[in-house]
C-alpha positions in Angstrom: -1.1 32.7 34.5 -2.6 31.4 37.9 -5.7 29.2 38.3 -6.2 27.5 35.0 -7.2 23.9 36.3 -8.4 20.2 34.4 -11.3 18.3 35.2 -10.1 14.7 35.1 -12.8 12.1 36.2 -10.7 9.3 35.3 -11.6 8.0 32.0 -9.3 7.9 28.7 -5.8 9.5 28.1 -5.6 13.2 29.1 -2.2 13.2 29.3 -2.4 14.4 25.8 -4.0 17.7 27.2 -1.5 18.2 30.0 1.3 18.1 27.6 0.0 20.4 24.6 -0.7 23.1 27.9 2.5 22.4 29.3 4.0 22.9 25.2 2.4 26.3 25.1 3.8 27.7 28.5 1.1 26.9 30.9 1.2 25.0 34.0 -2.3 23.2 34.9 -3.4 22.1 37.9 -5.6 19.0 38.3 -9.1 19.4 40.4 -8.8 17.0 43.4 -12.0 17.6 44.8 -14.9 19.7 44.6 -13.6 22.6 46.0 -11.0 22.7 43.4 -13.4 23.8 40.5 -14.6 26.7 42.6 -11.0 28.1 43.1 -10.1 27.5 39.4 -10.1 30.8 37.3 -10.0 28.8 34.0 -10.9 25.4 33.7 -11.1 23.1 30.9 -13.1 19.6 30.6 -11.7 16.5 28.5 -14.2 14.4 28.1 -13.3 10.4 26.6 -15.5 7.3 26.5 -19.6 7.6 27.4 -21.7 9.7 28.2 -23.4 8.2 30.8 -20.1 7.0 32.4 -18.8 10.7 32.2 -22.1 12.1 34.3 -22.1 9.4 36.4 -18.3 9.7 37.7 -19.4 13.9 38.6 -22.2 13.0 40.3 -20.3 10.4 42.0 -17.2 12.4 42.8 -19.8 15.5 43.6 -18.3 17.4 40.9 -21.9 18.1 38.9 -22.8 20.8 41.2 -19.8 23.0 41.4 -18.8 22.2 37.9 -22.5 24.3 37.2 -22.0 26.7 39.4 -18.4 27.4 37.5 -19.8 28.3 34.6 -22.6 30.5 35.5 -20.1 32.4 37.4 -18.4 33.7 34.0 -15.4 32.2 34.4 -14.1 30.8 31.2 -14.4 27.1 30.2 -13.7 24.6 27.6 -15.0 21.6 27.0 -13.5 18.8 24.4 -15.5 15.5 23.1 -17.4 14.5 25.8 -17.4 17.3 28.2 -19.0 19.3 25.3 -21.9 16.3 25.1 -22.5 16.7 29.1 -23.2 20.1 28.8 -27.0 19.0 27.0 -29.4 17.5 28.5 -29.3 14.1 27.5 -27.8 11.5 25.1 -28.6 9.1 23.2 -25.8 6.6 24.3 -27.2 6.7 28.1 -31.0 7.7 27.5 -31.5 7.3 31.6 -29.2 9.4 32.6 -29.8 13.1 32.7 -26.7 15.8 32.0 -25.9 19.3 33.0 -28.7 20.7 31.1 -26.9 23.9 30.5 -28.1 23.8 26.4 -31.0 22.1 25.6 -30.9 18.9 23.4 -30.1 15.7 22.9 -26.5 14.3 22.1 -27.6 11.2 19.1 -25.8 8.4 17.8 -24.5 9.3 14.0 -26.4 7.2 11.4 -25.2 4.3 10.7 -27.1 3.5 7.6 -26.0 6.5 5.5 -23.6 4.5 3.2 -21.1 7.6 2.7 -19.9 7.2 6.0 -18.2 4.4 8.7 -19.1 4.9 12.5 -17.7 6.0 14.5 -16.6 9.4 12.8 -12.9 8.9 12.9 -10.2 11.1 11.9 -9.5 14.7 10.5 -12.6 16.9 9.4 -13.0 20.5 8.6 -14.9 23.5 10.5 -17.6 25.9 9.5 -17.7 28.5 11.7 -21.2 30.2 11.7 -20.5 33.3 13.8 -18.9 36.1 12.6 -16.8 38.8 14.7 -13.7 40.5 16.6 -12.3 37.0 18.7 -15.8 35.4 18.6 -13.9 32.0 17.0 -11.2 31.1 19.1 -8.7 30.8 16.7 -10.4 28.1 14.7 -8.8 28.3 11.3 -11.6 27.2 8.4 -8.7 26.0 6.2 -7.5 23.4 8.1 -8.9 20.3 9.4 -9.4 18.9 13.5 -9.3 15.3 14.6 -13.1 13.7 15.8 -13.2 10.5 17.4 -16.8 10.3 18.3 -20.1 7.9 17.6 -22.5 10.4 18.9 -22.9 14.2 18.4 -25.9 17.0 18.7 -27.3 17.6 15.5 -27.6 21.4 14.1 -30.7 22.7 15.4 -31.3 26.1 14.5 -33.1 27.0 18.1 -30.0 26.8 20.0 -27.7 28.9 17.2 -26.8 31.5 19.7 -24.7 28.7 21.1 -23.5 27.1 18.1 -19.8 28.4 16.9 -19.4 25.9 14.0 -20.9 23.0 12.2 -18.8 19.8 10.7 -20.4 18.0 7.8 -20.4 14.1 8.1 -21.7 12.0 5.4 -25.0 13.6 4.8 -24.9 14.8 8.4 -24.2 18.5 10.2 -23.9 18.6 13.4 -22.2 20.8 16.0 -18.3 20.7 15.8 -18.0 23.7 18.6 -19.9 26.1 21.1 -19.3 29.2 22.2 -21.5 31.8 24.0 -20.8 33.8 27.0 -17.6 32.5 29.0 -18.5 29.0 27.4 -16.3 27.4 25.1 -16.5 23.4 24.0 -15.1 21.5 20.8 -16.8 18.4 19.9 -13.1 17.3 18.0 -10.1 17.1 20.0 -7.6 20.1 19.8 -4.7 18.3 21.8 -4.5 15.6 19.0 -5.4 18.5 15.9 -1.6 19.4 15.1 -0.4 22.6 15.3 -4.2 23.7 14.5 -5.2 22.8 17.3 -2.3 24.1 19.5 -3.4 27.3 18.1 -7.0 26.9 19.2 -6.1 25.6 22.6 -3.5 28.9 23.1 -6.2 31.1 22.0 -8.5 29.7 24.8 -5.6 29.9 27.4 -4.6 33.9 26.3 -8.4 34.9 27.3 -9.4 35.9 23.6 -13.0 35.2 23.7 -15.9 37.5 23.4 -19.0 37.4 25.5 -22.0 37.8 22.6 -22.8 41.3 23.5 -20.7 42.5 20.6 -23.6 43.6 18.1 -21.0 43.0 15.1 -21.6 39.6 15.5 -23.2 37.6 12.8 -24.6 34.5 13.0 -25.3 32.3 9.7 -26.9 29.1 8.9 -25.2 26.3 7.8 -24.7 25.1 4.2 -24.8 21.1 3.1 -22.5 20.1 0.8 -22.8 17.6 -2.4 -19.9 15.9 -0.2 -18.5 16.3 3.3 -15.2 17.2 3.3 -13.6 14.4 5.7 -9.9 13.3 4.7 -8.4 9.9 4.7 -5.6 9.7 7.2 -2.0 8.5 6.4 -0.7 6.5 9.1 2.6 5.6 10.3 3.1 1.8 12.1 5.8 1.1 14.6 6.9 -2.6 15.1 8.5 -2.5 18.4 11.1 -4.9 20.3 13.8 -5.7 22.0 17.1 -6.6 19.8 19.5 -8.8 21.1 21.2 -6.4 23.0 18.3 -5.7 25.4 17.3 -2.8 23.5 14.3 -0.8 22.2 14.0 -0.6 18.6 11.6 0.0 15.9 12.0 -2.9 13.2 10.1 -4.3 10.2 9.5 -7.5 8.9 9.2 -9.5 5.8 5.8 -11.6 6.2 6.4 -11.1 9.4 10.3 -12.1 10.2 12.3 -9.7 11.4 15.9 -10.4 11.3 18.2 -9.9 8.8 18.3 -12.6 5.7 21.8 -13.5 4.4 23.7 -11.2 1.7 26.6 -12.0 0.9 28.0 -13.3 4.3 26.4 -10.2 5.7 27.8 -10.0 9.6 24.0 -8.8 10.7 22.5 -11.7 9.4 20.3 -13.1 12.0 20.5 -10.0 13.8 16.6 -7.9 14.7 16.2 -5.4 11.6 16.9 -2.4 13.7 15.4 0.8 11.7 15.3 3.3 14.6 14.1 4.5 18.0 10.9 4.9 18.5 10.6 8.1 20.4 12.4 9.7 17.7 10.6 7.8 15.0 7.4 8.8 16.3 8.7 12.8 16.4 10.0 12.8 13.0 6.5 11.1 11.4 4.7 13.7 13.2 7.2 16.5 11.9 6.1 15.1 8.8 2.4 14.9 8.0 1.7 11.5 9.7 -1.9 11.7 10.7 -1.8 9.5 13.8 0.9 6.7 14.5 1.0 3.4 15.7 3.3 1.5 17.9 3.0 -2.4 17.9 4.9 -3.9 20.8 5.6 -7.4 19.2 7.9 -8.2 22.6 5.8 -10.1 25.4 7.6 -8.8 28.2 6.4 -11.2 30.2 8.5 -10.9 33.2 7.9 -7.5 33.3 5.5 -5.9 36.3 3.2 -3.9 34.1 3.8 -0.9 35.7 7.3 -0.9 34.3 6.5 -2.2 30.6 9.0 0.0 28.8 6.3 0.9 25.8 4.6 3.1 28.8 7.6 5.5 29.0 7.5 5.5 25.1 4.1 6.8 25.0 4.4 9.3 27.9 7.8 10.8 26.3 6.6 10.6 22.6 2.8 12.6 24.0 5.2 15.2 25.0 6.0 16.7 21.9 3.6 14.3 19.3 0.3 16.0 18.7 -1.5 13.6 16.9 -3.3 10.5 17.7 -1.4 7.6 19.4 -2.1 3.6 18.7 -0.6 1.1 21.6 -1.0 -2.6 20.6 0.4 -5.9 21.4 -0.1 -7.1 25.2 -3.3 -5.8 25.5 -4.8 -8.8 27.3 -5.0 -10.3 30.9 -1.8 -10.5 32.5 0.0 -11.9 35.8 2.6 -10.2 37.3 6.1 -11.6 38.4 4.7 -11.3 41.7 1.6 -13.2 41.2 -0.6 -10.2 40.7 -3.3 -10.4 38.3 -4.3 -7.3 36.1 -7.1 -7.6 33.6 -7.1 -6.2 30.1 -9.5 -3.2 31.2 -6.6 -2.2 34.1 -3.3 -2.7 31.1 -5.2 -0.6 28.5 -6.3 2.3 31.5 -2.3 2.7 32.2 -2.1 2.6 28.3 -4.5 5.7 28.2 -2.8 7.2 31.3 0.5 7.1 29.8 -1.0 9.1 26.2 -2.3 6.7 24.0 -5.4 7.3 22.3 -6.6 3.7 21.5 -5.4 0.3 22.0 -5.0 -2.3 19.6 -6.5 -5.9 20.5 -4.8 -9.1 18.2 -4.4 -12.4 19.5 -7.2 -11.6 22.3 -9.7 -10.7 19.8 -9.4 -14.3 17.8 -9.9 -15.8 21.0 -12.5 -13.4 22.4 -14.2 -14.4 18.8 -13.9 -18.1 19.0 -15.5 -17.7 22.7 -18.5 -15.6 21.2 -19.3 -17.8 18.1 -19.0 -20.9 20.9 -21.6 -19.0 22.8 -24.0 -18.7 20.0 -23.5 -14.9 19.3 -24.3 -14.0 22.8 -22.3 -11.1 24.3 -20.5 -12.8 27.5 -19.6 -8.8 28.7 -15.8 -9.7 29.7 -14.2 -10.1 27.1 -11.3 -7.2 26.4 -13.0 -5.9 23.5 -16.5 -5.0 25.4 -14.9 -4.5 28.8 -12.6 -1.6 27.4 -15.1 -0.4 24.7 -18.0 0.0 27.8 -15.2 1.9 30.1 -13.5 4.2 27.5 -15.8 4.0 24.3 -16.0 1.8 21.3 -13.6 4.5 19.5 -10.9 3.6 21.7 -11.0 0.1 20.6 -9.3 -1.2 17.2 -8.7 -4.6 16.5 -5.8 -5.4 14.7 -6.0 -8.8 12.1 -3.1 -11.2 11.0 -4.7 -13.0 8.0 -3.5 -15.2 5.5 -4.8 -16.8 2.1 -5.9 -20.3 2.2 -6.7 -21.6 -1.1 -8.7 -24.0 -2.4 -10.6 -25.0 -5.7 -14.5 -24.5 -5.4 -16.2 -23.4 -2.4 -17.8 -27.0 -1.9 -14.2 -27.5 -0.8 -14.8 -25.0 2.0 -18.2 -25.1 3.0 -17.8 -23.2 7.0 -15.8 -20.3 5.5 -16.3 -17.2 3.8 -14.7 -17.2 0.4 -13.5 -14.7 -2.0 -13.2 -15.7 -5.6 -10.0 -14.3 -6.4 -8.1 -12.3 -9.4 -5.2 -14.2 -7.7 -5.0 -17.7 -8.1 -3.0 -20.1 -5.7 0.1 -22.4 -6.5 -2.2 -24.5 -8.2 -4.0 -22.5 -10.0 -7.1 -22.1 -7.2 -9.6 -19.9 -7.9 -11.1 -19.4 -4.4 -9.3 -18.4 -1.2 -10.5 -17.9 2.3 -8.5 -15.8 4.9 -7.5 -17.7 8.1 -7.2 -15.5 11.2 -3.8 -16.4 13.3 -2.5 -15.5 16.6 0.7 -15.0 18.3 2.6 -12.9 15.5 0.9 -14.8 12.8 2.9 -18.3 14.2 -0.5 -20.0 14.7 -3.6 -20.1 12.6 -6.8 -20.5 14.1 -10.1 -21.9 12.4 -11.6 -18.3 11.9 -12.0 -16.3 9.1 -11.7 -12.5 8.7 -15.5 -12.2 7.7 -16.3 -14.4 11.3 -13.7 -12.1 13.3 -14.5 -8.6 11.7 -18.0 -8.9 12.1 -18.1 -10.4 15.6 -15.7 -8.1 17.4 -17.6 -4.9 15.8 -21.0 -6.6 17.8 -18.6 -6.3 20.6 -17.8 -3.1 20.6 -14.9 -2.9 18.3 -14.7 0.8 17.1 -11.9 -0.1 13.8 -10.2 -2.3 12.4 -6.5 -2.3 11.4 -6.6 -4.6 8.8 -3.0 -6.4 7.8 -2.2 -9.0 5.7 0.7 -11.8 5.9 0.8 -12.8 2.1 1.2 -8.9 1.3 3.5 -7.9 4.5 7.6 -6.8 3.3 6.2 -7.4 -0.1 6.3 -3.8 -1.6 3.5 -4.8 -3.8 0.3 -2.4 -2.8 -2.3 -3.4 -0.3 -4.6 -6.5 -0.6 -7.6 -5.2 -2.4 -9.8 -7.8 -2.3 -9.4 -8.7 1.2 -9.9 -4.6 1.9 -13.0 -5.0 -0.1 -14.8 -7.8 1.3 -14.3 -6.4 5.1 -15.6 -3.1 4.0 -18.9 -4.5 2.8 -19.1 -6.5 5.8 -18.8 -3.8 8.9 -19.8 -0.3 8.8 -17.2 0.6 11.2 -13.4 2.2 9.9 -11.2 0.1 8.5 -7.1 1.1 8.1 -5.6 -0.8 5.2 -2.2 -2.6 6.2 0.3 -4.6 4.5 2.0 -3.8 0.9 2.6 -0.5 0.3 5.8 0.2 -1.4 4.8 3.4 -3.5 2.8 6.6 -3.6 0.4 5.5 -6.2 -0.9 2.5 -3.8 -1.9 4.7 -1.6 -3.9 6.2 -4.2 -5.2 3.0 -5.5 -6.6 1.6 -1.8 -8.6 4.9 -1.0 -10.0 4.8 -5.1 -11.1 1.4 -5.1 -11.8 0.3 -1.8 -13.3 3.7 0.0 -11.0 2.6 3.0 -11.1 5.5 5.5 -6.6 5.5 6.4 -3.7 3.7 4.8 -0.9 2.8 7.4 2.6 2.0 6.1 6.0 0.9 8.2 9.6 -0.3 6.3 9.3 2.8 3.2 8.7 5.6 5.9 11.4 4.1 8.2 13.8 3.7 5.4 12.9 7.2 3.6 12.0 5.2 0.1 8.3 6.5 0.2 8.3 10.1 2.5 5.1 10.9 3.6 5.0 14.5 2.4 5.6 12.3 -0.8 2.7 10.3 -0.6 0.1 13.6 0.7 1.1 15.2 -2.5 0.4 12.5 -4.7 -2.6 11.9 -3.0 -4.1 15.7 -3.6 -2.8 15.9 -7.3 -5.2 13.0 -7.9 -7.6 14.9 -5.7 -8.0 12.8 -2.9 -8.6 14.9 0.4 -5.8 14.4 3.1 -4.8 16.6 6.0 -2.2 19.2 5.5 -0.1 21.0 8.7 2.2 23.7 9.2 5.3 22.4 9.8 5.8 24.3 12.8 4.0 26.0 15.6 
């Protein structure tokens, strides 16, 4: 097939997109100027980050216009996330600036005070499709779920059902989940990071089964709200990678944090980085097997390293090739100077990130400091930082801050009066009652004088769309996640939190999402090491009727 082309204007990782084309046999070319969109036959829109930054980029790059005048020609077209939103005529999230006003309403921000929900909406959700009829749905399959990664959406208005294909329930929510009239096609979740599912979808769009409304077979139905939405929590599979000591790439796993190899028994790789695997092939086989996004950690500075070379680049670029699910880069992701002298800000290392196929970008070390720079300023937003610098370019969705806390204990909180304490179940060497968590940086070899509660709550003011929330007293230890910890962050942001740190069987997973409503559960050492499989873990999780995402294991 000739003329299918992608509408790229520069914002978030569409590489994603490229690659699940490429997987199903297409070749795609990318629109270079405004002439391009004219010649395309097919052409599909990824949208990633703001609306008003998406709008502003086509007028700038003069695609607006011909983009229009593409789709009243007939041609088919698909827009994902974003380039659904800009096809209404406004949002929310950039109230000044007008869109294509090809379907009228406004795109609005999800709300934030329903207490069944975290925002942004983040992870796998299902479809109602409300239109019934020969190739009228694309392919969408209403017993599987799609991936969202969204703060704002167009709520379900019943004036504009000719255009609406399916609704996704959200807390108390329904909005618009997909569109479809005419040659018009557009999916509010991602397809490229939806599994096989979404493969599926994405080939049905590229084969030319649609059907252009005239068919009077078609049914159209309204909507029905559910007692509960029917959002799953996501399993997630962590990556720690480095270099060993022979210069190579490996994934390894430490014990509170150490990686190498304790003594036993005048074992010859004591000392020696824990190596469990590559990553490329790590990454394939979690995917293979249920995880629902996966996470690589780079815990090697590289510092001599031009970042256009960083090796975790190629990583993400080969393991987008044939890994459909979301991708989490972190470790690095902070201003750095080239061998050369070169300077590259934050905003530039995590746009190469997104270029190369990752998803988000995981802040540490920078965050603490970003933090201790915003409570010095007396709460006041300084706009450079690499949490609101990324999170204005690319979204707030695209930003997760990852936390290295440990327990401090001490006996009464008169002990401790400019922390947050927790009055524990737990109590410390001596007995303490109370314990506050101390932030650290650089691997968790420095602790700062910030507590979670201080951190957690100042990076979401800046923008911070989740947080990947680890633990040093629980890491290596086998011994379920941190529960209180868990707790006490969930009741102070309303934004997703992933628990981390201390899984070592199926029925902690179980435990985290039943007693802390945590929306994911990431796990390392037991996936690498096979104790704990993940297909293991999904079963459990439905037998005690949990909701979690389940794939064909093939396309």
């Amino acid at each position: 097939m000739g003329g299918l082309y992608l509408l790229d204007y520069g914002a978030g990782n569409v590489r994603s997109l490229v690659n699940a084309v490429n997987k199903l046999g297409y070749e795609i070319e990318w629109v270079k100027e405004p002439d391009d969109i004219l010649k395309a036959e097919k052409l599909i829109f990824p949208g990633v980050g703001a609306f008003g930054s998406a709008m502003q980029s086509l007028v700038k790059k003069n695609y607006a216009k011909p983009l229009k005048q593409f789709i009243e020609s007939g041609k088919p077209f698909m827009g994902i996330c974003v380039g659904l939103q800009t096809l209404f005529e406004k949002s929310e999230e950039s109230p000044n600036i007008p869109g294509l006003g090809i379907i009228p309403g406004t795109v609005k921000l999800f709300n934030k005070y329903d207490n069944n929900k975290a925002v942004p909406h983040m992870g796998w959700n299902k479809i109602n499709c409300l239109k019934e009829g020969k190739d009228i749905n694309y392919g969408i399959n209403q017993d599987k779920v799609y991936y969202f990664i969204h703060s704002y959406a167009v709520p379900y208005n019943e004036n504009i059902k000719e255009w609406i294909l399916s609704t996704t329930q959200y807390g108390n929510e329904i909005f618009i989940s997909s569109i479809q009239r005419d040659n018009v096609f557009g999916t509010q979740f991602h397809p490229e990071k939806s599994g096989y599912a979404g493969l599926r979808l994405l080939k049905t769009f590229l084969e030319g089964y649609y059907n252009n409304n005239n068919d009077k077979e078609i049914i159209i139905k309204n909507p029905t709200k559910l007692s509960k939405d029917e959002f799953t929590r996501r399993i997630i599979a962590c990556l720690d990678v480095r270099t060993n000591d022979q210069g190579d790439l490996v994934v390894t796993k430490g014990d509170q944090y150490d990686v190498r190899e304790r003594s036993t028994n005048n074992d010859i790789n004591c000392g020696q980085i824990r190596n469990l695997g590559k990553p490329v092939e790590l990454a394939r086989r979690y995917f293979d097997e249920g995880a629902d996004e996966i996470t690589f950690l780079n815990i090697t500075s590289f510092r001599n390293c031009p970042l256009s070379d960083l090796p975790m680049l190629q990583i993400l670029k080969l393991t987008s090739e044939t890994v459909f699910v979301p991708l989490t880069i972190g470790g690095g992701i902070r201003d750095v100077i080239d061998p050369d002298g070169k300077f590259h800000s934050a905003l530039e290392v995590a746009g190469e990130y997104f270029r190369s196929g990752a998803d988000k970008v995981s802040i540490g070390s920078d965050a603490v400091y970003a933090v201790e720079k915003y409570l010095a300023n007396n709460k006041k937003l300084s706009g450079d930082t690499s949490i609101e610098t990324i999170a204005h370019a690319y979204g707030s969705q695209a930003v997760v801050i990852s936390v290295d806390p440990r327990r401090i204990y001490v006996n009464s909180p008169e002990d401790e009066p400019n922390h947050h304490l927790i009055k524990t179940s737990f109590p410390g060497p001596n007995g303490e009652l109370w314990c506050w968590y101390q932030c650290t940086v650089k691997g968790g070899r420095e602790g700062r004088d910030i507590d979670v509660r201080q951190l957690v709550t100042s990076c979401e003011a800046m923008g911070a769309g989740e947080i990947l929330l680890n633990c040093m007293d629980k890491d290596g230890t086998n011994s379920g996640y941190d529960l209180e910890l868990i707790n006490d962050v969930k009741k102070a942001v309303r934004i997703p939190v992933i628990a981390s740190s201390g899984a070592g069987k199926e029925e902690h997973f179980a435990e985290v999402f039943n007693k802390t409503n945590v929306e994911a559960a990431l796990a390392a050492g037991i996936f690498h090491r096979k104790e704990v499989p993940i297909q293991n873990v999904k079963n459990y999780l439905r037998e005690h009727d949990i909701l979690i995402r389940s794939d064909d294991p093939s396309f």
